[in-house]
N, C-alpha and C positions, 0 to 999 in steps of 0.2 A: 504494500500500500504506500501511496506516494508521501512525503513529509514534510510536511510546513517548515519551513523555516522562520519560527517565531524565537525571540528571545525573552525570558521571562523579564521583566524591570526596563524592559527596551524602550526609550521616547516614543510616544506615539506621534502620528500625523492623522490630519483627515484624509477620505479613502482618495484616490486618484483615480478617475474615472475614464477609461480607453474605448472611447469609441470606434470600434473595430468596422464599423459599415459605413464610415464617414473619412473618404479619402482626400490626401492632401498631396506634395509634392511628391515628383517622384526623385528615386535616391538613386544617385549618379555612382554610386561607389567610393572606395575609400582605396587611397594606390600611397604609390611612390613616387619619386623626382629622378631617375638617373642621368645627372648633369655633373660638369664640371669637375671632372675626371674623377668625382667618389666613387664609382665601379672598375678604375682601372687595374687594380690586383686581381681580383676574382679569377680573369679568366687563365692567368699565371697558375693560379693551381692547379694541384693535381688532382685527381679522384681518389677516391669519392669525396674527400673533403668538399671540393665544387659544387658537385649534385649536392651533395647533402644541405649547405647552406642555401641554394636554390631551393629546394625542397621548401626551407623555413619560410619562403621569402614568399612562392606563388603557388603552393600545391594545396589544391584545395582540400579544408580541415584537415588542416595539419600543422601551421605556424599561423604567420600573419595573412595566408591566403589572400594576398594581394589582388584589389578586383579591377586595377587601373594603373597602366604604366606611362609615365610622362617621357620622351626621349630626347636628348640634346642632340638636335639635328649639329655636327660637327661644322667649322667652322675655319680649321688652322689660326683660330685667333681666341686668346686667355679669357675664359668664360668664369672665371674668380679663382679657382685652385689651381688652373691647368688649360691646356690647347684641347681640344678634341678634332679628331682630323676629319678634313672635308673628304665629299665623293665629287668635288668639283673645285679642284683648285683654280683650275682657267674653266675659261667657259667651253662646254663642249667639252670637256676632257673627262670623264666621268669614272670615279676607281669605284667598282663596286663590292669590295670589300672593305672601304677604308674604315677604320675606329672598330669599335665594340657595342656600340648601342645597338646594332643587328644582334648579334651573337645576343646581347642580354635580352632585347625581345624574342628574338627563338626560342629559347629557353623558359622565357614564360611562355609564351605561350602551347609550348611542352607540355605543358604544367598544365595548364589551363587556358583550353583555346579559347576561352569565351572571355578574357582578359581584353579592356576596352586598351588601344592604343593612341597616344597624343604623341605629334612633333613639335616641336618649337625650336626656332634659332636662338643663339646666344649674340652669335653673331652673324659678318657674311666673310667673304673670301674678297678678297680688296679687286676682282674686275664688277662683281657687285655693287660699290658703291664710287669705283674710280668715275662715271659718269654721274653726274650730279641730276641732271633733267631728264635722265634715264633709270633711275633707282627703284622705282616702282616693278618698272615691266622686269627689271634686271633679277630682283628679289624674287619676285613670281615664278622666275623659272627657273633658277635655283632651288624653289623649296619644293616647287611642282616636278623636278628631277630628283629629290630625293623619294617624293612620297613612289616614284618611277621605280629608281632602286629597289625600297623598300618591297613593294609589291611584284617585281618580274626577276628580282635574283636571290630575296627569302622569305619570298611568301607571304607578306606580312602587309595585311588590311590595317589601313590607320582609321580611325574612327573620326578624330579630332585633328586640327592641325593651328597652330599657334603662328604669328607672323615674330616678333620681335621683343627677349625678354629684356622686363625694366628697362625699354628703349622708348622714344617715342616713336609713333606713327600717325600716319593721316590716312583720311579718309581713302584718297587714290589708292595708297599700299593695299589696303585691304582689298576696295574691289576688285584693281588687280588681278591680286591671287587668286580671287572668287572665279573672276573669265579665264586666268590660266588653267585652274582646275578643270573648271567647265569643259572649257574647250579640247582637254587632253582626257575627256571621259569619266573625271574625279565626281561628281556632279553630287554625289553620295556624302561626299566627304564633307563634316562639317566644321565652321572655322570659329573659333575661339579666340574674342579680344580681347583686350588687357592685358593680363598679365603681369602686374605689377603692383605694387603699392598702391592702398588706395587714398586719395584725398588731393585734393586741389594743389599741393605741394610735391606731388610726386610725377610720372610719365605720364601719365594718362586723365589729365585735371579733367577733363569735360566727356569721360567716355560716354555716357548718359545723354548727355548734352546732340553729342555726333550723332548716336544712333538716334533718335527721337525725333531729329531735323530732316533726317537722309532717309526716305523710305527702303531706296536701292543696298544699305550697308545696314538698314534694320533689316530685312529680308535675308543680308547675306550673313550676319552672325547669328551663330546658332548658340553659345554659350558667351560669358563674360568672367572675364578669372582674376583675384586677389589675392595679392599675397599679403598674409600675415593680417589678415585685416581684423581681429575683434581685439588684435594687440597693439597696431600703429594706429586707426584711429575709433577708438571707443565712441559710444553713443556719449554724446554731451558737447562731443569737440567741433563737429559738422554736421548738424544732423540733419543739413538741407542737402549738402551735396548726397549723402546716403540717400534721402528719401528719393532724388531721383533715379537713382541706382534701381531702387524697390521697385519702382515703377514702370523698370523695364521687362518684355514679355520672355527676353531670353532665361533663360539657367543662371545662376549667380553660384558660382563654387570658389573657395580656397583652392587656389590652384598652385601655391604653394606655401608652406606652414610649417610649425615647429622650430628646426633652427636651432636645436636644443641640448647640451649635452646628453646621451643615453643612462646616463645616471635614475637613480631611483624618482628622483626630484622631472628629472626627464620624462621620462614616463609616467610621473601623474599629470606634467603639464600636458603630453598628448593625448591623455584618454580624454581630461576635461575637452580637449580643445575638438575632439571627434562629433562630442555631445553638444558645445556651448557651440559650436557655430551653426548649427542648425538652429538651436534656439533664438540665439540673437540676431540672426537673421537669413534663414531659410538658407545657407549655404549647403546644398546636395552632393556635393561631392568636397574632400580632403584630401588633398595631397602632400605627402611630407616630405619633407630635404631635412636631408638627404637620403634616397633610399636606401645607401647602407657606406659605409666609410671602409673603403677597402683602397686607398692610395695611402701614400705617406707617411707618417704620425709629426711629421717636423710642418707641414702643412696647418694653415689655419682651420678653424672648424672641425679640430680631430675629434674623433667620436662622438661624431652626434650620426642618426639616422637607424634602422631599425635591425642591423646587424654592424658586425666588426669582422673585418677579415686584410688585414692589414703585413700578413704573415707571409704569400707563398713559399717561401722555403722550409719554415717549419709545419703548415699544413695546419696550423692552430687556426680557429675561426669565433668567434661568439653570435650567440643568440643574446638580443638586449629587453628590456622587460618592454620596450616599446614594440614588438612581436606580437605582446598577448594581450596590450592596447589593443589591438588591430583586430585580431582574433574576437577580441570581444564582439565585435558586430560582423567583421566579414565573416566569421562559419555559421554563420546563424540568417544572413539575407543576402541577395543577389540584385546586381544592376537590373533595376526597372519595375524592383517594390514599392513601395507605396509609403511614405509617413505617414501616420493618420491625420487629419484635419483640427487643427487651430490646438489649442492646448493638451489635448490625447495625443500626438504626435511629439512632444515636448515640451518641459516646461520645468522651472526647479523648484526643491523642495524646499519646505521651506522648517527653519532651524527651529528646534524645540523648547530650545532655552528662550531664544532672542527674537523678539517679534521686529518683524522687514527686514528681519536678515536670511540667508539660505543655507542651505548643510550640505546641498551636490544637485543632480539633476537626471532627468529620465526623457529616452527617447521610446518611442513605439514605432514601428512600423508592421506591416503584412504585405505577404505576397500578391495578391488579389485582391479579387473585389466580393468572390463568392463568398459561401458561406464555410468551405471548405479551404480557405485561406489558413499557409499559417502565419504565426505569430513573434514578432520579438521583441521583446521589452531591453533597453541595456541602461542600470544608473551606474552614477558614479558618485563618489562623494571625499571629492579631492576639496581641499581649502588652498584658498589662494597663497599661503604663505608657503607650504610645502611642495607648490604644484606651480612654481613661476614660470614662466618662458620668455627664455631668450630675451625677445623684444618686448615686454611688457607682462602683462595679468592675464592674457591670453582670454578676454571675454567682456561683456560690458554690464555683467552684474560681480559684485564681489562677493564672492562666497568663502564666508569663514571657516565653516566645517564645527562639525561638531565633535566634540571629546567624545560622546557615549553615540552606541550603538541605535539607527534609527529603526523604527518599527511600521512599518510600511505600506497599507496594503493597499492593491490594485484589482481594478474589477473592469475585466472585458464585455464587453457586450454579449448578450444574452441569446445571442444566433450564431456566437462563438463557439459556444459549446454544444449549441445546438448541434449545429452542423457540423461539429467533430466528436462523437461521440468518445475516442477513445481520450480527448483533454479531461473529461471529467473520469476516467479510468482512471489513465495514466499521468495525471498532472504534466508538468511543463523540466523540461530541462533545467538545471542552472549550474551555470559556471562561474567562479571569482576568483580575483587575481586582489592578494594585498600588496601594495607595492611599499616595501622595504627594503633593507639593504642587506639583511641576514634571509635565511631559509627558503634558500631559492626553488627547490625542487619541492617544496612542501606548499607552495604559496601563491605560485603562478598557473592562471588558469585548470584552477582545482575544479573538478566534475565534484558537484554537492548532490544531497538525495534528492530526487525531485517533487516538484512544490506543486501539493495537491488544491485542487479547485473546491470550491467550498459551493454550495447551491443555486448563491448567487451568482457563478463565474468568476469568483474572488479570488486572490490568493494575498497571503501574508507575508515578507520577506522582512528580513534582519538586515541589514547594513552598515557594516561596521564603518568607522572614519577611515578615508584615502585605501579606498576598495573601485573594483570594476564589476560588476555584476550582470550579467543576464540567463534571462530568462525566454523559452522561448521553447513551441511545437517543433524544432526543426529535429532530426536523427543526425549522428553522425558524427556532430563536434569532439575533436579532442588535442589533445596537446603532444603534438608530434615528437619521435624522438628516434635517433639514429646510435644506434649500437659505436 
């Protein structure tokens, strides 16, 4: 029989109500950045150590089951750690093996062919930008000969495709690309602006502004991407320039985040920041940098990203606790589920001691729309102090966190169980990760007994402070591991 996870003396809260037939955004997935030579060792090693850390990286329920790969289309030009090499130094000259971002896409997608693929430049190759009044069309077919590459020498469908990171752009670049694409059959392919910082001070002051004026470049972006944004600019700072942001029809995701040392502290910054950027403002997809720190260690930004493999020769590799960050939601949903709508979909909890303060946060989503949907719930209950990142508070509510255990309970709608008879059998799955610095194999993404449904379609959870928790109808999840 399945078993509540109550804890006797535990803070209560009121119930939290999951409207399970009441659909909201859809969820873009949760990936990696491999840029700026962080993936350069990996492919230096040997086996199995290689496959093995790949395994962590994109093998679905198994590690971090990466649902979204970001690529640094190469460039021969210093993209912050390092060069990455072009497949078009001159124009027309095309190597189609050049770098490792092929190789590291193949390999996920190995792993998991259903893995969405993004390019994005860092930079260009200098006959790209040697013409001044020619930049546009020059760019376009540079990236439209990569996405070329990509697809007729390894196989490899981009889903997404980026023009220029933390750079600016204007309206021409983008269309552009859009007619380049077109014109060479990409038509599929959709293009992704931004890309950078967000706020009136950063590349991209008026993105909002462009698409909203330009029918023709609202038409042609299909997402809009931030980086770092509930840490560089919080609600209070602009909260006009966001609200135009809100008001655009595209996708709004983190397209890239974190930034963080892999530390313990590291890892509660990224599970909050999975959770709070939906909340604070409907961000569907997360993307961290760096996917994993396998160059250098005398290099800037050493260990941060969600593996370490900085070794070839000695074959040593690490799994970092921002892995079962990840795990917490990627083994449990897939690109194209559903948040539930307005507050059932996320929202945070709020703290037992301290009234209009909060203790962590909870996302829901489901697969569907039927009744036969499943379900998954993921909180966390990181406090700001222990849970910092990098670039700020990584959210734009402050959550203290609580010392004592929260007492929790949540109630799905009542066609939930209907329509799955065997939830109210077999209650729900649950997995949690305490993120500390001692007892690692005891503590990272632990399989708990699972948490039985009550008549109402309730159930009760425990929640200790600076924990990752979910819950959730799915089979399958577990915490990978190689001999």
């Amino acid at each position: 029989m399945a078993a509540a996870l109550l804890l006797v003396g535990a803070a209560c809260a009121a119930d939290v109500h999951l409207d399970t037939t009441a659909l909201g955004f859809e969820f873009d997935g949760l990936g990696g950045v491999s840029a700026g030579t962080g993936p350069r060792l990996l492919i230096d090693y040997e086996e199995p150590a290689r496959s093995e850390l790949l395994d962590f990286l994109f093998l679905p329920q198994f590690g971090a089951s990466l649902q979204v790969l970001k690529l640094e289309i190469g460039s021969d030009a210093s993209s912050g750690l390092g060069a990455e090499q072009s497949i078009e130094p001159e124009r027309g000259h095309i190597i189609n093996n050049a770098g490792y971002e092929f190789w590291m896409a193949e390999e996920a997608k190995k792993r998991n062919p259903d893995i969405k693929l993004i390019g994005l430049a860092w930079g260009f190759p200098a006959w790209v930008t040697a013409d001044a009044g020619n930049v546009s069309a020059a760019a376009a077919q540079f990236l439209a000969d990569w996405v070329v590459v990509a697809e007729q020498n390894h196989s490899l469908t981009l889903d997404y495709l980026g023009y220029h990171n933390e750079s600016p752009w204007t309206i021409a670049d983008l269309l552009a690309l859009r007619a380049e694409l077109d014109r060479r059959g990409y038509g599929a392919l959709k293009l992704l602006a931004g890309d950078a910082p967000p706020g009136p001070g950063w590349q991209s002051p008026d993105i909002a502004q462009r698409i909203q004026t330009n029918a023709t470049l609202d038409a042609a972006v299909a997402a809009v991407g931030f980086h770092y944004p509930m840490s560089i600019l919080p609600r209070g700072v602009d909260d006009s320039w966001w609200g135009a942001v809100f008001a655009l029809k595209q996708k709004r995701w983190s397209s890239e985040d974190y930034s963080t040392f892999s530390n313990s502290n590291g890892a509660r910054c990224l599970g909050k920041l999975f959770n709070r950027n939906f909340i604070d403002a409907q961000f569907t997809s997360t993307l961290v940098w760096d996917l994993l720190w396998s160059t250098y260690e005398t290099l800037a930004c050493t260990g941060q990203g969600l593996a370490w493999a900085a070794e070839p020769w000695s074959g040593v590799y690490g799994v970092m606790d921002t892995v079962w960050m990840a795990a917490h939601t990627t083994q449990f949903t897939a690109v194209g589920w559903r948040y539930l709508k307005g507050a059932s979909g996320g929202a945070y909890l709020p703290h037992p001691d301290e009234a209009g303060k909060y203790a962590g946060s909870y996302v829901a989503l489901v697969s569907n729309e039927s009744e036969t949907a499943d379900v998954t719930v993921v909180v966390e209950t990181m406090n700001s102090t222990d849970a910092a990142c990098v670039y700020g508070n990584g959210g734009w509510v402050n959550v203290t966190g609580s010392s004592r255990t929260l007492s929790q309970r949540f109630c799905l709608a009542a066609r939930a169980c209907a329509g799955r008879p065997d939830l109210a059998r077999d209650g729900l799955a649950a997995f949690r990760t305490v993120v500390h610095e001692d007892d690692y194999e005891a503590d990272r993404f632990v399989e708990l007994p699972r948490v039985s449904l009550d008549s109402s379609c309730c159930f009760t959870a425990s929640l200790p402070p600076n924990t990752m928790t979910t819950f959730s109808s799915v089979k399958g999840a577990k915490r990978g591991r190689h001999q």
